[in-house]
KEZAVEX-55185 format. One record per residue (C-alpha): x negated, y, z negated. Coordinates in steps of 0.1 Angstrom, whole numbers, padded with zeros to 4 digits, always signed. Layout:
% residues N
XYZ...
This chain:
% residues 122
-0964-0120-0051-0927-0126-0059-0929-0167-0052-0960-0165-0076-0943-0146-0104-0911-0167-0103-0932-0201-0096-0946-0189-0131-0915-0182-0151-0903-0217-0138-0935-0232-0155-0933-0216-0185-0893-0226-0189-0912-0261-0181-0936-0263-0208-0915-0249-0231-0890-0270-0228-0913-0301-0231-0929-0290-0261-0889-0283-0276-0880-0314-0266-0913-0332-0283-0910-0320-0316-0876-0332-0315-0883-0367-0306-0908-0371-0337-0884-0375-0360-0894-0406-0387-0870-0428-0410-0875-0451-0437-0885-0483-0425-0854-0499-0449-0818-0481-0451-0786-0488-0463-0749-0480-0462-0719-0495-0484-0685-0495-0499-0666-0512-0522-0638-0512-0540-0630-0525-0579-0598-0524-0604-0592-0497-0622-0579-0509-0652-0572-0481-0674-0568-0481-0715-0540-0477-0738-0539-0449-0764-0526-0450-0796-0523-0440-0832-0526-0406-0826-0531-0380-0855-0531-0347-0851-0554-0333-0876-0540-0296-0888-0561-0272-0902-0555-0267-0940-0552-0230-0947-0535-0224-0911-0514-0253-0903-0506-0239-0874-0543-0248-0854-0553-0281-0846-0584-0290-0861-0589-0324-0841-0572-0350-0826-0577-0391-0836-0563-0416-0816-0571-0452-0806-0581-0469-0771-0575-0503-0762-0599-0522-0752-0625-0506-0776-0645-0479-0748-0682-0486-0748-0698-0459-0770-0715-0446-0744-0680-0436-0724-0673-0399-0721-0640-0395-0736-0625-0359-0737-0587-0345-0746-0571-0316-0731-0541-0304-0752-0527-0274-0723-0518-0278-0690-0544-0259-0670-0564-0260-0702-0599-0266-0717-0612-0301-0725-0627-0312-0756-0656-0344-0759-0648-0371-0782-0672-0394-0802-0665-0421-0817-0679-0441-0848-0665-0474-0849-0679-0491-0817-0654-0472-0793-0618-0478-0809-0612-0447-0828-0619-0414-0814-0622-0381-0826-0625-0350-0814-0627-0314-0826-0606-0291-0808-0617-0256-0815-0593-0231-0808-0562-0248-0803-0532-0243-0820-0494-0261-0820-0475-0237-0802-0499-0240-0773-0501-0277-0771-0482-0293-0745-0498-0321-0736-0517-0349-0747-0546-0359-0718-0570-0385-0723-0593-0392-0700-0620-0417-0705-0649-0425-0681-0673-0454-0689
């Protein structure tokens, strides 16, 4: 009775292990796949003309910042300021094509401002 008992065991660690084994082998892929990398120039723009736009009954907050980018960004770029370290960014728009920017900077104010940051993604 012992031999039958552990003759049984054995086929059942048997089966079950052929029916793990067969759902893992049904896996299916894509009949097309791909894999790639590249690499391309970063080529970067060049601010200028920047205005700091105060606010007229407290001069002491910044309203909105203007500058310039050269080339012109495409209008569809996300451009965005921060004006702290550490700090919050703010979107720009533009409304010349993509060479002047501007953008409302709610909330800041001069004596926090130390830094200009533009970052510009097309």
């Amino acid at each position: 009775m012992f031999r039958s008992s552990k003759f049984f065991v054995v086929l059942l660690v048997l089966i079950f292990a052929t029916a793990a084994f067969a759902f893992a082998a049904t896996n299916t892929m894509p009949a097309v796949t791909a894999a790639g990398e590249g690499a391309r120039t970063i080529s970067g723009y060049t601010v200028s003309a920047v205005n700091y736009n105060l606010n007229g009954t407290t001069p002491s907050n910044i309203d909105s910042v203007d500058f310039t980018l050269a080339p012109a960004a495409p209008v569809t770029s996300t451009v965005k300021i921060g004006l702290v370290i550490g700090g919050p960014f703010f979107t720009c728009t533009t409304g010349d094509g993509g060479t002047t920017w501007n953008c409302p900077t709610t909330g800041a104010t001069v004596s926090a401002a130390n830094e200009l940051r533009v970052i510009t993604s097309d």
